[in-house]
C-alpha positions as CSV (number, residue, x, y, z in Angstrom):
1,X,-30.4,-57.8,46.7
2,X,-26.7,-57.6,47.8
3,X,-24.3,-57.7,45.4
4,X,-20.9,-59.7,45.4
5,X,-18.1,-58.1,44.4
6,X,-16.3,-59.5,41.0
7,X,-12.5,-59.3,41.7
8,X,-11.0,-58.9,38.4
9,X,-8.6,-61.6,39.7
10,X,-10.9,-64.0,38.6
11,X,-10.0,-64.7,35.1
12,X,-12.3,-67.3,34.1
13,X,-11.1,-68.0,30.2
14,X,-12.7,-67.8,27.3
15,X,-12.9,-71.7,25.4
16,X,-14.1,-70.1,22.4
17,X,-13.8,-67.7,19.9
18,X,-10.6,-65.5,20.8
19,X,-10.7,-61.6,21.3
20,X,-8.4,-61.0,17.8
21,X,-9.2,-60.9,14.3
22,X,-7.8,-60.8,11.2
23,X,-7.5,-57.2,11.6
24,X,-5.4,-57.1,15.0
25,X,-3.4,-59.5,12.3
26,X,-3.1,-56.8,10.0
27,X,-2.0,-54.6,12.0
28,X,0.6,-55.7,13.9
29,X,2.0,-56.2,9.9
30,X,1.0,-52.7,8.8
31,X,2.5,-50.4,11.6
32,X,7.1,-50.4,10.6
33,X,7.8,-47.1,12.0
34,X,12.0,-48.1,12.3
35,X,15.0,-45.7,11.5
36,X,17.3,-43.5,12.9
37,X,17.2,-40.1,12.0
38,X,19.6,-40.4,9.0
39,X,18.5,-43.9,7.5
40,X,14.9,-42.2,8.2
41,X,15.7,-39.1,5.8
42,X,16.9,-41.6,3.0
43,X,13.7,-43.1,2.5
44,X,14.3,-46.0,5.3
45,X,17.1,-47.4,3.1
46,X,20.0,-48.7,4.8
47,X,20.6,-51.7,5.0
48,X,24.1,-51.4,2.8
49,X,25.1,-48.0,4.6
50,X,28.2,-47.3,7.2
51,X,28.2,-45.6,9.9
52,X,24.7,-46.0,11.3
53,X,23.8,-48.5,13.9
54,X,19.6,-48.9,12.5
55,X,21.4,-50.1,9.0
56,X,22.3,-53.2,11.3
57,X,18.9,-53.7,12.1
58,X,18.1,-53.8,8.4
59,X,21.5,-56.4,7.8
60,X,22.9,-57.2,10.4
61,X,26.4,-57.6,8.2
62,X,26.1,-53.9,8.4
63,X,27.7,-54.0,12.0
64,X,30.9,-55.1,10.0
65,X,31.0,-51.9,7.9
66,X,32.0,-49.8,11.3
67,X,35.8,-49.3,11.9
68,X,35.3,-48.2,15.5
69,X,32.9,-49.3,18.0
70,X,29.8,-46.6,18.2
71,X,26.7,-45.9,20.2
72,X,23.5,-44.2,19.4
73,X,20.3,-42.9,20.7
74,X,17.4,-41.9,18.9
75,X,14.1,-39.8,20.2
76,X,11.3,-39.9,18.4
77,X,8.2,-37.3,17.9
78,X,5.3,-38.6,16.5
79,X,1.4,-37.0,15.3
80,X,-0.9,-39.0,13.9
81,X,-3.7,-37.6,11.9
82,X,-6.8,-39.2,10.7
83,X,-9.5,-37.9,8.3
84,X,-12.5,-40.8,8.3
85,X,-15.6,-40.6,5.5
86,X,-18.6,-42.8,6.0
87,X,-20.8,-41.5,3.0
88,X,-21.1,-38.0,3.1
89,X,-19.9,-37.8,6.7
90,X,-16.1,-36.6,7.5
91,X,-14.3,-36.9,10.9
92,X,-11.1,-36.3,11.9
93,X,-8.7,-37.3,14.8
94,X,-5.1,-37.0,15.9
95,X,-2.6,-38.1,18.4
96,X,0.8,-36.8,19.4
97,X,3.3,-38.9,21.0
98,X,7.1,-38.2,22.2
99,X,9.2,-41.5,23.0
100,X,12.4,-43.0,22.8
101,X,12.5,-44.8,19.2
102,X,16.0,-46.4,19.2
103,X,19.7,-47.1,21.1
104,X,22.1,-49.2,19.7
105,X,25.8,-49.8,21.0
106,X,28.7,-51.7,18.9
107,X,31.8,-53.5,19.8
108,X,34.6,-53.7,16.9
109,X,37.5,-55.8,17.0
110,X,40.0,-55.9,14.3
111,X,43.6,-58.1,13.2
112,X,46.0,-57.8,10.5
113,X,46.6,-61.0,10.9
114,X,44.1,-63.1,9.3
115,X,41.5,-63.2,6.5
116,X,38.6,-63.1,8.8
117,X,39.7,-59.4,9.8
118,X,37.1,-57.6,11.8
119,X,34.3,-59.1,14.3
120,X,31.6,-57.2,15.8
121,X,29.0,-57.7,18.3
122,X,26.4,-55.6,19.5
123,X,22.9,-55.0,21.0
124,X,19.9,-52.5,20.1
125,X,16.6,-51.7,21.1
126,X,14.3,-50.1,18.2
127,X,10.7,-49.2,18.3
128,X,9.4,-51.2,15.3
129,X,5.5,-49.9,15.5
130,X,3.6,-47.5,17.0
131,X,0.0,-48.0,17.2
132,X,-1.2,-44.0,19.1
133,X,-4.2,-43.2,17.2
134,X,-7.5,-41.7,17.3
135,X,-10.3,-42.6,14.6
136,X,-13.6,-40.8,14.5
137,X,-16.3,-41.5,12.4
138,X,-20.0,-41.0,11.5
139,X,-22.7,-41.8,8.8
140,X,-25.8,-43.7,7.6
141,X,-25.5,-47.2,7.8
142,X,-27.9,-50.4,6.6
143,X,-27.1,-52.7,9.0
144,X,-27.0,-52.1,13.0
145,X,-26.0,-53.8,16.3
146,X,-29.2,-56.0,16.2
147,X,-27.4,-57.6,13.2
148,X,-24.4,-57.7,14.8
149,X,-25.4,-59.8,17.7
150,X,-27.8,-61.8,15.5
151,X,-24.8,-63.4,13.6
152,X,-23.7,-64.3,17.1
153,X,-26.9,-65.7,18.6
154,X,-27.6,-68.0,16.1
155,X,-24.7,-70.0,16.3
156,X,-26.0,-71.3,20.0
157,X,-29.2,-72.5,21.7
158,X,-31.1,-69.9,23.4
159,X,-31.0,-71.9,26.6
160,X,-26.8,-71.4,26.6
161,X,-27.7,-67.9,26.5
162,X,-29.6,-67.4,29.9
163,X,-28.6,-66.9,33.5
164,X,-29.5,-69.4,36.2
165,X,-31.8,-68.7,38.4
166,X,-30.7,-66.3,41.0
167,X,-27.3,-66.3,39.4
168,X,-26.2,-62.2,39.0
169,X,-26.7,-61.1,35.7
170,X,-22.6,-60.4,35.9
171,X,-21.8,-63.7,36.8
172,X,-24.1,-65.2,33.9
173,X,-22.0,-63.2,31.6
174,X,-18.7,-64.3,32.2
175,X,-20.1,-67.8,32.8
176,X,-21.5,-67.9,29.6
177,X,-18.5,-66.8,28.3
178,X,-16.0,-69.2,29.9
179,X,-18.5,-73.0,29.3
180,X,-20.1,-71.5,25.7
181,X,-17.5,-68.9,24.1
182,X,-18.0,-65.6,22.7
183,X,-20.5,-66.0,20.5
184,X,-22.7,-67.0,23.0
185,X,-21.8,-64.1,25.6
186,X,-22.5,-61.6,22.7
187,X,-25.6,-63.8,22.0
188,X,-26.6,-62.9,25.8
189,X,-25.6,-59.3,26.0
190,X,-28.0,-59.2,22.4
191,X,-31.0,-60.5,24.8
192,X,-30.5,-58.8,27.2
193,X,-30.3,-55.4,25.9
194,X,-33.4,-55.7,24.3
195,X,-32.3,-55.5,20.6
196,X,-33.0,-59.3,20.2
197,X,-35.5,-61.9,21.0
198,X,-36.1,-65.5,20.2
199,X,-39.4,-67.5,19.8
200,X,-40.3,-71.1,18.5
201,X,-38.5,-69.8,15.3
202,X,-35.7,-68.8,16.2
203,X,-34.0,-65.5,17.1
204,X,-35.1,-62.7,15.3
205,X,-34.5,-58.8,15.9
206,X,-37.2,-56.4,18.2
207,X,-36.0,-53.2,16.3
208,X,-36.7,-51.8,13.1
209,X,-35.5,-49.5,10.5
210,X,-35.0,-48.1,7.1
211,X,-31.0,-46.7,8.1
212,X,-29.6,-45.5,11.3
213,X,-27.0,-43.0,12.1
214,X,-23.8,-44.6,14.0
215,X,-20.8,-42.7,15.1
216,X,-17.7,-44.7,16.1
217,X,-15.0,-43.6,18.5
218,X,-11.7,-45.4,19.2
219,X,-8.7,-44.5,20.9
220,X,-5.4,-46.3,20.7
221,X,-2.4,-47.3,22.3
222,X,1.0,-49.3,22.4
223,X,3.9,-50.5,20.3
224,X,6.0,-52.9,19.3
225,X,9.7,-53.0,20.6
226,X,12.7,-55.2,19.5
227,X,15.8,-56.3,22.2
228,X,18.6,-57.4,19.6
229,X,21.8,-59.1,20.1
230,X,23.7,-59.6,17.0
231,X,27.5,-60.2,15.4
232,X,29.3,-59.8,12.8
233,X,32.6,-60.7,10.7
234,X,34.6,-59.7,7.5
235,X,36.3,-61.4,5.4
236,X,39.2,-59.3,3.5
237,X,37.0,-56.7,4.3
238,X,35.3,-57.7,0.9
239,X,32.8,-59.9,2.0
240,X,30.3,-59.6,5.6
241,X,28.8,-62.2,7.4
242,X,26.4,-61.2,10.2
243,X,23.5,-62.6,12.1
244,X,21.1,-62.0,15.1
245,X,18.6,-62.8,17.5
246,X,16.0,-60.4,18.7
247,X,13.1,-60.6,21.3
248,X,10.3,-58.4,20.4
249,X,7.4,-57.4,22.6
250,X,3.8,-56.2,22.0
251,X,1.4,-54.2,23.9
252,X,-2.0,-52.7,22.3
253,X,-4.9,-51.4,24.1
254,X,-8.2,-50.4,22.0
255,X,-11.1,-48.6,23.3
256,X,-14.1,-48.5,21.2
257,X,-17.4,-46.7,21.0
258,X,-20.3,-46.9,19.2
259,X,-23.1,-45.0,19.4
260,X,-26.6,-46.2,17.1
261,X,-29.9,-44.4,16.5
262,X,-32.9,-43.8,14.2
263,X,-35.0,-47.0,15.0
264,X,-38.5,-46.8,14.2
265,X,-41.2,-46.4,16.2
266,X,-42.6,-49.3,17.8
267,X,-39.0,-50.6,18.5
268,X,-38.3,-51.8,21.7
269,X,-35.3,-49.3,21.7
270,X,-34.8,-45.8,20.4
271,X,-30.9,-45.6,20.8
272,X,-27.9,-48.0,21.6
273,X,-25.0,-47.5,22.1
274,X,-21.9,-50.5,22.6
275,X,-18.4,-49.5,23.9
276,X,-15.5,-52.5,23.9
277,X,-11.9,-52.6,25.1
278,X,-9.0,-54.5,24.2
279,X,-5.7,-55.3,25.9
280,X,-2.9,-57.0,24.1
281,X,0.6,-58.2,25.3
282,X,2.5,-60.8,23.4
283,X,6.3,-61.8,23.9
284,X,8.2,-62.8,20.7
285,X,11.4,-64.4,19.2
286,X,12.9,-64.2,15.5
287,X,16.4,-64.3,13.9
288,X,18.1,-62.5,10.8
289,X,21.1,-63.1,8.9
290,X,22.5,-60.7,6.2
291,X,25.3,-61.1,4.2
292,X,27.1,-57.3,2.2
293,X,29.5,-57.6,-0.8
294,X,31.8,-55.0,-2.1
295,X,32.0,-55.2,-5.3
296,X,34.0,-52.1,-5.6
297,X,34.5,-49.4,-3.2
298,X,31.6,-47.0,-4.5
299,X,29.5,-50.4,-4.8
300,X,28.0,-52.5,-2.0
301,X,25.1,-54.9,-2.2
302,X,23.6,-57.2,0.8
303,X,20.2,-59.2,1.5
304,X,19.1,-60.2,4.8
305,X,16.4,-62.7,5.7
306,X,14.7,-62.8,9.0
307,X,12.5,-65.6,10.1
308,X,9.0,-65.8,10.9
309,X,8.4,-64.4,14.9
310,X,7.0,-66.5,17.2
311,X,5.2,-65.0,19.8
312,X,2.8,-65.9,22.8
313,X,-0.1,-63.6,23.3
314,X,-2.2,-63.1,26.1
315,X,-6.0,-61.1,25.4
316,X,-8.4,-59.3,28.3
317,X,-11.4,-57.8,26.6
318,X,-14.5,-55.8,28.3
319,X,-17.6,-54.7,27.1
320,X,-21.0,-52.4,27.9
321,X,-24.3,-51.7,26.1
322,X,-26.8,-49.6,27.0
323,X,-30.3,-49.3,25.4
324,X,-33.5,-47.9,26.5
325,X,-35.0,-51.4,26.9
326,X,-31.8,-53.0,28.4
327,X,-32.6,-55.0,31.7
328,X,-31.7,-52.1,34.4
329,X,-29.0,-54.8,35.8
330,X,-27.3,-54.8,32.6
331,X,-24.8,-52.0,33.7
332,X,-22.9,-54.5,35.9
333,X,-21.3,-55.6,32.8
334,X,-18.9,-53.0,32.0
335,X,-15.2,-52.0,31.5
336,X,-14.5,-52.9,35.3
337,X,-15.8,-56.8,34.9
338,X,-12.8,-58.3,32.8
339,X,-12.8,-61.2,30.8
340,X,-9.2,-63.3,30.6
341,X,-8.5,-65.6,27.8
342,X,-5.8,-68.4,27.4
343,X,-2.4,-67.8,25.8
344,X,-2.3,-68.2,22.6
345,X,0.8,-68.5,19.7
346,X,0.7,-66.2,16.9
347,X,3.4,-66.5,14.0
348,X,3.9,-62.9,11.9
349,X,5.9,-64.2,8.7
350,X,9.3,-64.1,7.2
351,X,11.0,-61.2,5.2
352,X,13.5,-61.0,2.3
353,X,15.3,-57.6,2.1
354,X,17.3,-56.5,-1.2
355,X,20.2,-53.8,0.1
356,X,22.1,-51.6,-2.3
357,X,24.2,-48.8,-1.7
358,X,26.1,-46.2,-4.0
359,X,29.4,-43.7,-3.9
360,X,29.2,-42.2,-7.4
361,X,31.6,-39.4,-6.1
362,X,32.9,-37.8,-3.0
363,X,30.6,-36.2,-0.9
364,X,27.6,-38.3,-2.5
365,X,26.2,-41.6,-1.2
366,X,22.7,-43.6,-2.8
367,X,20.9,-46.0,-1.2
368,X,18.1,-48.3,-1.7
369,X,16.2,-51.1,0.0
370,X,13.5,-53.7,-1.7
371,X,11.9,-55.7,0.9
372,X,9.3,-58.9,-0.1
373,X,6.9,-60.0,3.0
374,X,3.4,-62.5,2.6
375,X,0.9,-61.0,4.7
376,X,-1.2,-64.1,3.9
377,X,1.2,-66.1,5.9
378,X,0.5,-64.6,9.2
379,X,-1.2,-66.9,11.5
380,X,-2.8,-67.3,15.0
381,X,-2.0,-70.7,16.6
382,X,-2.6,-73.8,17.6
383,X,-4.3,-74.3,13.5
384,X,-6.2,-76.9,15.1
385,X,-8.5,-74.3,17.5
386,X,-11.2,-74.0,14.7
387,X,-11.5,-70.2,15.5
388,X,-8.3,-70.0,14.2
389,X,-7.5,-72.1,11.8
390,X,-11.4,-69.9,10.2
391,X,-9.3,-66.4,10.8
392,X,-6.0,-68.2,9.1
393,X,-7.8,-69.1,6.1
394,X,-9.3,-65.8,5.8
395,X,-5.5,-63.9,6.2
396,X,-4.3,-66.4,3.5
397,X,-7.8,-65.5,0.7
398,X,-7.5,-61.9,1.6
399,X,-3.9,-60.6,2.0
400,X,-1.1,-61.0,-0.9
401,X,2.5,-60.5,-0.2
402,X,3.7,-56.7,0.1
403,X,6.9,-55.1,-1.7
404,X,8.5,-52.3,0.2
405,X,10.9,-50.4,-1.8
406,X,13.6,-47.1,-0.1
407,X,15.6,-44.9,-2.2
408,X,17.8,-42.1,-0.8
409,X,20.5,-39.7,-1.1
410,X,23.1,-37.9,1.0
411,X,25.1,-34.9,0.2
412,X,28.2,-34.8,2.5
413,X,30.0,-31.0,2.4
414,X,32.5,-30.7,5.3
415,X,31.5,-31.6,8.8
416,X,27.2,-31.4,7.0
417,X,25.3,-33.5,5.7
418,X,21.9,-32.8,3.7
419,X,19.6,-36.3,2.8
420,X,16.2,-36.7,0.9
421,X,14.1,-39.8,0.5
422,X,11.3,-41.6,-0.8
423,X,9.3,-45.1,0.2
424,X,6.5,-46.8,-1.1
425,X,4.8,-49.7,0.2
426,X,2.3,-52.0,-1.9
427,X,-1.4,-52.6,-1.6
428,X,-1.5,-55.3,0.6
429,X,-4.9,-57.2,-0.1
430,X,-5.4,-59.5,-3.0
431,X,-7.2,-57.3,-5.7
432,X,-7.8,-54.5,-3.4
433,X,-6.9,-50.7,-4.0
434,X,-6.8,-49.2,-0.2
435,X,-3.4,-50.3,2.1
436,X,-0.8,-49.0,-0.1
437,X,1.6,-45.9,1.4
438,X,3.9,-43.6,0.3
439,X,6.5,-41.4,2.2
440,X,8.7,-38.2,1.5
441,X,11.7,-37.8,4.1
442,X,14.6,-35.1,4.1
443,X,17.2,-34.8,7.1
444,X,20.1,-32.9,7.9
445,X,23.4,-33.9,10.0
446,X,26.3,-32.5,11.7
447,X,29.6,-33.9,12.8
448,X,32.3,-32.9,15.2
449,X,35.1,-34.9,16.1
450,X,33.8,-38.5,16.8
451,X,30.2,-37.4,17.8
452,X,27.0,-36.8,15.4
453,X,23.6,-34.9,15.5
454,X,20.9,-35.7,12.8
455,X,17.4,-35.2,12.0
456,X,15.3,-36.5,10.0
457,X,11.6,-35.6,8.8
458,X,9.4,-38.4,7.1
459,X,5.6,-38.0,6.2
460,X,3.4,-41.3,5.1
461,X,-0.2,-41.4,3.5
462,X,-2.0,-43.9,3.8
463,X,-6.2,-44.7,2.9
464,X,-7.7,-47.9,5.0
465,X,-11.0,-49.2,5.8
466,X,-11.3,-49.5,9.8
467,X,-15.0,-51.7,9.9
468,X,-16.8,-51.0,13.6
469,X,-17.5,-54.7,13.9
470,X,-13.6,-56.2,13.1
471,X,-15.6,-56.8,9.4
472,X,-18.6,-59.1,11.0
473,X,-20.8,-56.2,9.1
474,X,-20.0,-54.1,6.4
475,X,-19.9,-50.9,8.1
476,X,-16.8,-49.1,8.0
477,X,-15.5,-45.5,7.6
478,X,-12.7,-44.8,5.0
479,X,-9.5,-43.7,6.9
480,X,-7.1,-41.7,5.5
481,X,-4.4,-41.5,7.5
482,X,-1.6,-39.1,7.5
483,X,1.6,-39.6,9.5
484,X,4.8,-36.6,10.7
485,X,7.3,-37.7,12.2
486,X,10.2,-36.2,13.2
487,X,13.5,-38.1,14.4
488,X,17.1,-36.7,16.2
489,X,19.3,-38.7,16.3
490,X,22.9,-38.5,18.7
491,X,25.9,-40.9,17.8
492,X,29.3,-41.1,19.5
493,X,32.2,-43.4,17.7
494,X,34.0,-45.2,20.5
């Protein structure tokens, strides 16, 4: 039989469940990379510091700390390492990435003749997350892909879950997908691969076993990046005002790839294996205002709050399984057959930020940053779209709010400058133990005449679950991931 050709141009859209989780959520959250190369090697503390553009990122009253106007570019290098354990099984993965991580540029106008003595404005451009990685993983597991799509099937009638009669068995799929929703389409791809049946009682699983052996494979990529436009003002140089508006955009693609077998004989399958991809943009909007008093000239202290970001996302997902009892037409569906789903909103919340910095001498400066942030108030949007308003209610029972807290130190001799830091960030699910991080940074700087080279050095641990279903089953490996990053960082007062 001929076969049409499916433009990926289509873009029927899903009306159902949507491609993102609670864990693309968590995420998006879980992935501040910020800083400059000095700010970096203080622990990420800032937000109360002169002379660095990122501290205005942190408060944007910072801006009103400069004298002269400035501009900055940061480069960032970046290796990601992770070490997974699924029982007695240990994998490890790791990705390297070089990219621009921040530019910055400041405007400073100053009078003697009135109270309200300096204003600033400014725009920057900071990479706010990185999401490179690699995860590999392997073990024993309970519970396998027949369970997987079982918990989908159920949820519709097997009629949904059939093609029409002379209908391709690639058009079924993203029909199915566009008039019943995901659940159904996974119900189909279930059927169809053979792991899965249905009779007069219902759907019930054609492969058996005691434990399988799964290994997962995922690669990947993106980031978030923030366009910011921001001002600020002094009065009697004793008390800063500043504000901003940022646009921030998203971009994460996922490939995933399971492989599953040790089904028993008699199965209708000996081996499976399921691969899925994921493609992410979104386009955001947030503001901040920040406010730094000094209360002495070795004493400054600030707080910022920024607002919730708004952003519109748009998802394309893809999928292929193969079995040894799949219908042979069954490779049609994969990564080249797209499925395209509405825009949707997604709100990440608000943030509190606690600034301090510290001049106990010449030559010496201390900083330190507390930041306060409710992961539970993350949200995918419309609430009325049942799907999400489920996934909302399940970000607000699991996730708590998170405390972020910098500390540094600089040691200033002559035109050098030597800095070590230290961050820690709290575990982030109600009554859980994994999610929490800590950092060590150092850096080093050099000045000469009104331009200035740093580098900074910052490694973060951090131990995870990452579940091969998005938490539909319980298998999942434990991630420890490990983080280098290195930082330079080239400034030029104007």
């Amino acid at each position: 039989m001929k076969r049409q050709l499916l433009l990926l141009a289509l873009g029927l859209s899903f009306l159902g469940v949507q491609a993102q989780s609670t864990e693309d959520l968590y995420r998006y959250l879980g992935s501040y990379q910020g800083g400059s190369a000095r700010i970096m090697g203080m622990g990420q503390a800032g937000g109360a510091l002169k002379g660095d553009l990122y501290a205005i990122s942190i408060n944007p009253a910072a801006a009103a700390l400069f004298d002269y106007g400035a501009f900055s570019l940061s480069t960032a290098l970046n290796n990601t390492s992770n070490r997974s354990q699924t029982g007695e099984f240990t994998d490890s993965a790791s990705s390297t990435t070089l990219k621009i991580n921040q530019a910055s540029g400041l405007l400073v106008f100053v009078s003697d003749k009135s109270v309200w003595n300096k204003i600033t404005l400014g725009f920057s451009y900071d990479q706010t997350a990185s999401f490179d990685a690699r995860i590999k993983a392997g073990g024993f597991a309970e519970e396998g892909l027949d369970r997987y799509f079982l918990g989908f099937a159920e949820q519709n009638n097997y009629i949904d879950v059939l093609p029409y009669d002379n209908e391709f068995i690639e058009e079924a799929y993203r029909r199915i997908g566009a008039d019943y929703g995901y659940a159904a389409q996974q119900g189909f791809l279930g059927v169809y691969s053979g792991l899965i049946g249905y009779d007069e009682l219902g759907y019930f699983s054609r492969v058996n076993y005691n434990g399988l052996l799964q290994r997962y494979n995922a690669t990947e990529r993106g980031g978030m990046g923030k366009f910011t436009l921001h001002s600020s003002i002094s009065f009697r140089d004793r008390i800063l005002l500043g504000g901003s508006v940022a646009i921030q955009d998203l971009k994460y693609e996922r490939f995933s790839y399971l492989n599953e077998e040790g089904y028993d004989t008699g199965s209708t399958a000996s081996k499976s294996a399921f691969d899925n991809y994921l493609f992410t943009t979104g386009l955001g909007v947030s503001a901040q205002l920040g406010i730094l008093i000094k209360l002495s000239k070795a004493l400054v202290f600030g707080a910022s709050y920024a607002t919730p970001t708004w952003f519109t996302m748009n998802d394309q997902t893809a999928q292929r399984i193969s079995t040894d009892a799949a219908l042979e037409d069954l490779s049609y569906i994969n990564f080249g057959l797209l499925n395209f789903y509405d825009d949707y909103r997604m709100k990440l919340p608000s943030s509190l930020t606690f600034n301090l910095a510290l001049h106990p001498s010449e030559g010496i400066s201390l900083v330190a940053d507390y930041r306060r942030e409710n992961y539970g108030d993350a949200q995918y949007l419309p609430n009325s779209n049942a799907s999400f308003a489920a996934e909302n209610q399940v970000m607000k029972s699991t996730y708590s709010t998170v405390e972020r807290l910098g500390v540094g130190a600089e040691f200033t001799k002559g035109n050098r400058r030597v800095r070590f830091g230290y961050s820690s960030q709290s575990v982030p699910a109600i009554g859980g133990t994994l999610g929490e991080s800590t950092a060590i940074s150092t850096g080093i700087g050099y000045r000469y005449q009104n331009a200035q080279l740093d580098f900074g050095l910052r490694h973060v641990t951090q131990e995870e679950n990452v579940y091969f279903f998005d938490a539909l089953l319980p298998n999942a490996a434990l991630v420890k991931r490990s983080n280098l990053r290195l930082i330079a960082t080239y400034t030029l007062s104007l």
